[in-house]
C-alpha positions as CSV (number, residue, x, y, z in Angstrom):
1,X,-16.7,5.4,5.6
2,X,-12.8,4.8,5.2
3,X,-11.3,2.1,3.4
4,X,-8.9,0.3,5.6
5,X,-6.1,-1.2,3.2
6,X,-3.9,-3.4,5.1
7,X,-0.8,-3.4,3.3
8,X,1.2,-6.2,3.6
9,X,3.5,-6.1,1.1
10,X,6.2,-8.0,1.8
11,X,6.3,-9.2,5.0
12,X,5.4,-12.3,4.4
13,X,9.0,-12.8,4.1
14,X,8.6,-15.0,1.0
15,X,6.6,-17.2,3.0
16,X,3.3,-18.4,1.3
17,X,1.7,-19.9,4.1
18,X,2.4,-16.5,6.1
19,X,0.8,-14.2,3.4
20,X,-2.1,-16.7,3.2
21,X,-3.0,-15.9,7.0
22,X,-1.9,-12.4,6.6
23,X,-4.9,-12.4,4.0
24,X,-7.5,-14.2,6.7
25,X,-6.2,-12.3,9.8
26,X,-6.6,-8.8,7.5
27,X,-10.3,-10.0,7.5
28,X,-10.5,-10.5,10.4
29,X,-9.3,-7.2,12.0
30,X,-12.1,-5.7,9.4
31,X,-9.7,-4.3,6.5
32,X,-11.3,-3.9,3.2
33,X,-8.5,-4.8,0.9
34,X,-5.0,-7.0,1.5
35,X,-2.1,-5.3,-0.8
36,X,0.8,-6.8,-1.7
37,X,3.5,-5.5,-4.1
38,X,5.0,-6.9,-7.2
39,X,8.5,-6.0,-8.1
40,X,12.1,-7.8,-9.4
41,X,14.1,-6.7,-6.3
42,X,17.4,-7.1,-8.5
43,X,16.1,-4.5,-11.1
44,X,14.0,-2.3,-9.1
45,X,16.5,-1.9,-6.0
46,X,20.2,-1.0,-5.3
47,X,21.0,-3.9,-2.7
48,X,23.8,-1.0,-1.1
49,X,20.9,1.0,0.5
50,X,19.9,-1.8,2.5
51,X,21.0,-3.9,5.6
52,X,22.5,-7.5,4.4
53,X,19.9,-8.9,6.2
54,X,17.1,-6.8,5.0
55,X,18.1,-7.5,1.3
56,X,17.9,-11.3,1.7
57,X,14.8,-11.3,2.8
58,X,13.5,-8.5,0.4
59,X,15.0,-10.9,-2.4
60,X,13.2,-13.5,-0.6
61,X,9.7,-12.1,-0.9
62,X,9.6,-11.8,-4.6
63,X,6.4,-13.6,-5.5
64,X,6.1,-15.2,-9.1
65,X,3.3,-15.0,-11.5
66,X,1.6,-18.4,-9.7
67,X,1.7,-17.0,-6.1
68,X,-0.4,-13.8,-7.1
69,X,-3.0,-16.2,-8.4
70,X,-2.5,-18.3,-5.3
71,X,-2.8,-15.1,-3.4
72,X,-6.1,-13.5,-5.5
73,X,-7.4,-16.9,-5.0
74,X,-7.4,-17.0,-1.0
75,X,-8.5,-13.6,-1.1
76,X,-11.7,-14.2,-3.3
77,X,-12.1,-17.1,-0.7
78,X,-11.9,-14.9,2.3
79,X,-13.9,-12.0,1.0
80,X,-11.7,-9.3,0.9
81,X,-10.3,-7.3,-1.7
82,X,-7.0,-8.5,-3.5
83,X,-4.8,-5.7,-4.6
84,X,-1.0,-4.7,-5.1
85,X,1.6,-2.3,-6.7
86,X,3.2,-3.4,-9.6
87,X,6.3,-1.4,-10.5
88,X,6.9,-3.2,-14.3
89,X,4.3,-3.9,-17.3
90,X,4.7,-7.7,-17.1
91,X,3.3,-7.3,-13.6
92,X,0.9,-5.6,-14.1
93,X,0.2,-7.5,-16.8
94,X,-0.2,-10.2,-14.3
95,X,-3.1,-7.9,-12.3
96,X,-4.8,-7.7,-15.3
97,X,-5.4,-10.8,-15.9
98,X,-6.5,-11.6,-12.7
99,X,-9.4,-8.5,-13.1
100,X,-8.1,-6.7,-10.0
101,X,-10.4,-4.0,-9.0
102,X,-8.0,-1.1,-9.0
103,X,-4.1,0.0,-9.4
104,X,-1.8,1.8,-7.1
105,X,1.3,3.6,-8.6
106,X,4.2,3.5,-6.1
107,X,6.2,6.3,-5.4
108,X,9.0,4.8,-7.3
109,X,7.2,4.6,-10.4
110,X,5.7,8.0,-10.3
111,X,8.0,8.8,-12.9
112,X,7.9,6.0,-15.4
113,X,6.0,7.3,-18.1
114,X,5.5,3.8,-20.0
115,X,4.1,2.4,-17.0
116,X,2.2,5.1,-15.6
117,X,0.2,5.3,-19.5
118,X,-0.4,1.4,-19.3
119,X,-2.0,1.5,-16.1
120,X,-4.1,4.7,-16.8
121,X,-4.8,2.8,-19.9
122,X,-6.9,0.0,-18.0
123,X,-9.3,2.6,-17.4
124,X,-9.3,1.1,-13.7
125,X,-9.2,3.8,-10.4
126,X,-5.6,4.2,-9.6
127,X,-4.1,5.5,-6.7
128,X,-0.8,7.1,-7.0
129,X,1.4,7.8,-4.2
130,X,3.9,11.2,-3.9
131,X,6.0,9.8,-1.3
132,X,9.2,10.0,-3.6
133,X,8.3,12.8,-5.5
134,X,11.0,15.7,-6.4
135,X,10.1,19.1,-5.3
136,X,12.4,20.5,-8.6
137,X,10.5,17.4,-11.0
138,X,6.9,16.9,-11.7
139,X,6.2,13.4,-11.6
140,X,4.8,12.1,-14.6
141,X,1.7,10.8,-13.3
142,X,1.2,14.5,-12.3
143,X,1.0,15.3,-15.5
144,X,-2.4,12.5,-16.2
145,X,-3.8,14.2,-12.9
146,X,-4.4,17.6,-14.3
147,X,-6.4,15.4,-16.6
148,X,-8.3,13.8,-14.3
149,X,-7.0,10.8,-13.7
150,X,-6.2,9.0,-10.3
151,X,-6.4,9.8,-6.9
152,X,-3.3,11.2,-4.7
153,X,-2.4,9.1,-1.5
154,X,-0.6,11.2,0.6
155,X,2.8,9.3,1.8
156,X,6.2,10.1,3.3
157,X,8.8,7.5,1.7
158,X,10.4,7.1,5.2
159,X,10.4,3.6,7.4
160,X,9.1,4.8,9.9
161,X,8.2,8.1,9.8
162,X,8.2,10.1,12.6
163,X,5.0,11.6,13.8
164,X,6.3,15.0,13.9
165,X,7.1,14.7,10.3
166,X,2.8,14.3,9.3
167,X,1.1,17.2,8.7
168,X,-2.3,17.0,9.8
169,X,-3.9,19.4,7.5
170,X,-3.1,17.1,4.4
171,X,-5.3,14.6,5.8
172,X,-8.6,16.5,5.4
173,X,-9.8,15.5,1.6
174,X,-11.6,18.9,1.5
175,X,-8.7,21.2,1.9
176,X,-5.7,19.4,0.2
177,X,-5.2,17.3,-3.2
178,X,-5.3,13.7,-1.5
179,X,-7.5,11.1,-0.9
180,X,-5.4,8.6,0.5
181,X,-3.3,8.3,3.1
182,X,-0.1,5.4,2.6
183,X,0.8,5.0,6.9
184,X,4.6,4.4,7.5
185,X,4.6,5.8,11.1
186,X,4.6,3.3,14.2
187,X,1.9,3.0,15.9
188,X,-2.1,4.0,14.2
189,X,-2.2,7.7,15.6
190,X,-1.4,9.0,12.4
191,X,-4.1,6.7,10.2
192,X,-6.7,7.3,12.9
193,X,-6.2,10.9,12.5
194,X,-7.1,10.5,8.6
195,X,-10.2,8.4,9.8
196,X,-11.3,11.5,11.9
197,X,-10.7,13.7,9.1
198,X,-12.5,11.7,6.5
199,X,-10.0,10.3,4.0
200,X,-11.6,8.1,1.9
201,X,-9.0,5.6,1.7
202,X,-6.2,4.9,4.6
203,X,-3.0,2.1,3.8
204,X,-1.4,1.3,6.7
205,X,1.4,-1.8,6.4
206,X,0.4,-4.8,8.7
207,X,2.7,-7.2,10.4
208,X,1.5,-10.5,11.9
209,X,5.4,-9.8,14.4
210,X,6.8,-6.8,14.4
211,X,10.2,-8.8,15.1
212,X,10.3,-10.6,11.9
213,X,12.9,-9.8,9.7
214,X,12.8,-7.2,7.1
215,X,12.7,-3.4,7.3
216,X,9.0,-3.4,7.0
217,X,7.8,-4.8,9.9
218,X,8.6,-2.0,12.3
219,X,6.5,0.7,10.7
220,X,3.6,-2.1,10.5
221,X,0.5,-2.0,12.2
222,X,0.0,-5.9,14.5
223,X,-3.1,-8.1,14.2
224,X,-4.3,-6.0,17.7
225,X,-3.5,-2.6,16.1
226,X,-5.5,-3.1,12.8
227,X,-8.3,-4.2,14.7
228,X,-8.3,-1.4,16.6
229,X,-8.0,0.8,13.7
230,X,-11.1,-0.8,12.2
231,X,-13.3,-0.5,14.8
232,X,-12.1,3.1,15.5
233,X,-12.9,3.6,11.8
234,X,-16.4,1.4,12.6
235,X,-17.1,3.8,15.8
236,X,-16.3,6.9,13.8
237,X,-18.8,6.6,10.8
238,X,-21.4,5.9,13.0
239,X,-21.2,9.3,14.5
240,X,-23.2,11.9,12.6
């Protein structure tokens, strides 16, 4: 059966309270693992290639070494998976001390080689998504694939993405190189489509208000919609 992750990221809008019912209404819809991602916005992002607005509250949602124990915490409490990207070694130096279950390499860090070797050397499955990658570049955590390491989520690095953009095929495990499916579309056509296809593992971004603040929160599935993805994914795997 599929393993819902509901990512959400940052749209918690720096609010702790809000991630911490993010994390219970996540379990609630029937997701499998809340994600959440680690970064220094100031070193990781160019401010330019965002709204004003958008930037403050992506600066805003920078969560310190103390929240992702806070967070890890509630989720141990809750019963459901704690997980997040990590785009710098002292972060992910952070998820290792926690003894997170598993590792996803965003698509902005695809070609860090430093980092991509220190998370393949926690020996823990990774997931590493292509949504970034350049056609003329092989990403470095290409390069570990061929050796067998980590698992390809397909992704497109666009917020939203427009269904026409998906290509269906990709989604079916047996016939293409992925095994995970990172949602940016609106709506959870798209992620439902992986379900039916029998992705193993399906991220889609989740949004307690799609009219928050922040450029996440449109491509994010609500409370209502990851429920019904669930119990789609529920209905689905009971089927022979």
């Amino acid at each position: 059966m599929t393993t819902i992750i509901a990512e959400i990221g940052i749209n918690h809008n720096g609010d702790m309270d809000r991630a911490m019912d993010m994390i219970e209404v996540a379990k609630e819809c029937g997701a499998d693992i809340a994600k959440f991602q680690l970064y220094d916005p100031k070193k990781l992002l160019n401010p330019n290639e965002f709204k004003k607005k958008d930037w403050e509250i992506i600066k805003a949602s920078e969560v310190d070494d103390y929240d992702v124990q806070i967070l890890w915490a509630h989720c141990r409490h809750v019963g459901i998976e704690f997980m997040a990207s990590a785009f710098d070694l002292e972060r992910l130096g952070w998820l290792e001390q926690l003894g997170v279950k598993r590792h996803k390499i965003a698509s902005r860090s695809i070609y860090d080689r430093e980092y991509c070797e220190a998370v393949k050397a926690t020996g823990k499955p990774t997931f590493i998504s292509l949504g970034m990658q350049d056609d003329k570049k092989e990403p470095y955590s290409a390069t570990l694939h061929r050796l067998g390491w980590g698992k390809f989520m397909y992704c497109i690095s666009e917020y939203p993405t427009p269904l026409n953009k998906i290509e269906r095929w990709v989604m079916d495990p047996f016939v293409s190189m992925y095994r995970g499916f990172s949602d940016h579309t609106i709506g959870i056509a798209a992620a439902q489509c992986a379900i039916v296809y029998g992705m193993p593992f399906v991220e889609k971004h989740f949004t307690l208000d799609k009219n928050l603040p922040g450029p996440d929160h449109i491509c994010s599935a609500t409370p209502e919609e990851l429920k019904a993805l669930c119990k789609f994914r529920d209905e689905v795997g009971q089927m022979g």
